[in-house]
C-alpha positions as a Markdown table, in Angstrom:
| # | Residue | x | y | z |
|---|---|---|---|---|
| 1 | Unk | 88.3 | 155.2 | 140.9 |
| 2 | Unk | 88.5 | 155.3 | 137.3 |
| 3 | Unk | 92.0 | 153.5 | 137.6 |
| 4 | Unk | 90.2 | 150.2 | 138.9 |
| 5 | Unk | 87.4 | 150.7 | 136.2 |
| 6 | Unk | 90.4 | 150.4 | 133.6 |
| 7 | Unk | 91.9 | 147.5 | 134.9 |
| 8 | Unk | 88.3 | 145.7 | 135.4 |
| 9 | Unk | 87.5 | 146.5 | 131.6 |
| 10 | Unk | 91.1 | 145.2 | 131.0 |
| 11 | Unk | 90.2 | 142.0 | 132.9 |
| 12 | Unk | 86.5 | 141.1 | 131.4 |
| 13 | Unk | 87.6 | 141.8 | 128.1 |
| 14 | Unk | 90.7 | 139.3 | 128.5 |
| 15 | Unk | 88.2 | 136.8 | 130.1 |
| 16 | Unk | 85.6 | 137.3 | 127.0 |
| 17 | Unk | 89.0 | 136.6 | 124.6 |
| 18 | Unk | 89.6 | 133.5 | 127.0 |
| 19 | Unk | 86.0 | 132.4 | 126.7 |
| 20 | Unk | 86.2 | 132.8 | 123.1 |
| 21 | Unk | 89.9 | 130.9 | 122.2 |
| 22 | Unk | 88.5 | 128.3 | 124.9 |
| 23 | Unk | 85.1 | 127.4 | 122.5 |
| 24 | Unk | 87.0 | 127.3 | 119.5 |
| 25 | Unk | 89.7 | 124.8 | 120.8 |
| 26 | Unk | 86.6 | 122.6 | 121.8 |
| 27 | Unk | 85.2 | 122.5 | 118.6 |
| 28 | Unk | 88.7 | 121.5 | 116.7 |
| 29 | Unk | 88.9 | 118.8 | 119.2 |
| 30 | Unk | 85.3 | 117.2 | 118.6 |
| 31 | Unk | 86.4 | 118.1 | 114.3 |
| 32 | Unk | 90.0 | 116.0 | 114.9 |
| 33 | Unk | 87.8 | 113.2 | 117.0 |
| 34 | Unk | 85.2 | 112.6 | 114.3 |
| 35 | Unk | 87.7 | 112.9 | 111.7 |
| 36 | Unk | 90.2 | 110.2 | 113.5 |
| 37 | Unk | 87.1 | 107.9 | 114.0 |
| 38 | Unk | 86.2 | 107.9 | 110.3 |
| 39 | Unk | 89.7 | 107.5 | 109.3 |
| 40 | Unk | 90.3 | 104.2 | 111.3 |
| 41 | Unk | 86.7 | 102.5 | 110.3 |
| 42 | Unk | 88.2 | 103.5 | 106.6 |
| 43 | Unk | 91.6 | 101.9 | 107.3 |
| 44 | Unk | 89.5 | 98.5 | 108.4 |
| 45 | Unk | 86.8 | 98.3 | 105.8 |
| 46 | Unk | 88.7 | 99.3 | 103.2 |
| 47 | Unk | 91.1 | 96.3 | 104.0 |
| 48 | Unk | 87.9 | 94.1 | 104.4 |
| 49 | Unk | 86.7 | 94.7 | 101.3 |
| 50 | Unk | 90.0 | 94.0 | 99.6 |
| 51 | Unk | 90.3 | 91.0 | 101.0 |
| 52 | Unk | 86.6 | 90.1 | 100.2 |
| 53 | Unk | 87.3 | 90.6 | 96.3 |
| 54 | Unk | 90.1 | 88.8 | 96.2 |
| 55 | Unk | 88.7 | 85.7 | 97.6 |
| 56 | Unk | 85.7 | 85.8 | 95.6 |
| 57 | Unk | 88.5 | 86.1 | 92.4 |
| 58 | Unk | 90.5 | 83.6 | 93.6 |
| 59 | Unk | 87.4 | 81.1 | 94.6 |
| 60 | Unk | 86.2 | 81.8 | 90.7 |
| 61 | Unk | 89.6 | 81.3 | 89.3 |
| 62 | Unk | 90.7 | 78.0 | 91.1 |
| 63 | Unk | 87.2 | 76.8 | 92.1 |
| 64 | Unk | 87.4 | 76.7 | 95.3 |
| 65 | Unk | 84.7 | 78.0 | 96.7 |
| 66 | Unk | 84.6 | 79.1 | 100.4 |
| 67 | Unk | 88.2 | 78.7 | 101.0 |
| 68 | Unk | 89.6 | 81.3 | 98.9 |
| 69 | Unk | 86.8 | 84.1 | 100.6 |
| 70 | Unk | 87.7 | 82.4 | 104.4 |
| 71 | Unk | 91.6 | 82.9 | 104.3 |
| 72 | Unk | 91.5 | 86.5 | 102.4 |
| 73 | Unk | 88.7 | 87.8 | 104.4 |
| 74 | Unk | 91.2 | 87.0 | 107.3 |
| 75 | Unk | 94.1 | 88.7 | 105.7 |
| 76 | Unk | 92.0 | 91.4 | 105.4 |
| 77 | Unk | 91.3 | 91.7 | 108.1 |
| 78 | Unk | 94.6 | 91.4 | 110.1 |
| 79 | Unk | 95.8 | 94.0 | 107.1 |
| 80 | Unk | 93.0 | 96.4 | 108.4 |
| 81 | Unk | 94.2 | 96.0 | 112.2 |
| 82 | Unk | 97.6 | 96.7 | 111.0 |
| 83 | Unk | 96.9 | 99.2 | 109.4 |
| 84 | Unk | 94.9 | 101.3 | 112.4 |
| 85 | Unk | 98.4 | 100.2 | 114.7 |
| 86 | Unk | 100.5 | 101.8 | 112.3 |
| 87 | Unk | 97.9 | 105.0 | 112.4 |
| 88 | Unk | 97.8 | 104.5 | 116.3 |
| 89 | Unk | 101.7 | 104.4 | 116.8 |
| 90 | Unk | 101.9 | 107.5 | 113.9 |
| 91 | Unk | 99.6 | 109.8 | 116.4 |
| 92 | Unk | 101.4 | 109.0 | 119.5 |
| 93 | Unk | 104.8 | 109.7 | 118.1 |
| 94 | Unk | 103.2 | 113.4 | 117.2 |
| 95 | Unk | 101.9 | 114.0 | 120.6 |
């Protein structure tokens, strides 16, 4: 009898330590989610926003007005969707 009440303390306190590993694993996960989220909305508006000032500078330098902002807002932006593939391909290759 008090063989089986070893082995059952043996058991609940492994499932407690399984319990407890299995919460903390969820919590990195929804910590490396959030922080891969922010990165790639970085990666885009930061790119967007470079773009952005150098079209206004070019527009003010060569006077011409909406062109300048048009193309380098585009570059910009294809720079910022560049950059998340590059992020994209970076994570896959570490899984």
């Amino acid at each position: 009898m008090n063989y089986k009440n070893k082995n059952l303390e043996k058991l609940s306190k492994k499932l407690e330590d399984l319990d407890i590993q299995n919460e903390n694993t969820g919590k990195i996960k929804k910590e490396r989610g959030a922080s891969f989220g922010f990165k790639i909305s970085t990666e885009i508006i930061a790119a967007l926003v470079v773009g952005v000032g150098i079209g206004l500078i070019v527009d003010n330098y060569f006077n011409t007005k909406p062109f300048g902002l048009i193309i380098f807002f585009i570059f910009g932006a294809l720079a910022g969707f560049l950059n998340v593939y590059r992020v994209m391909r970076r994570i896959e290759k570490q899984r």
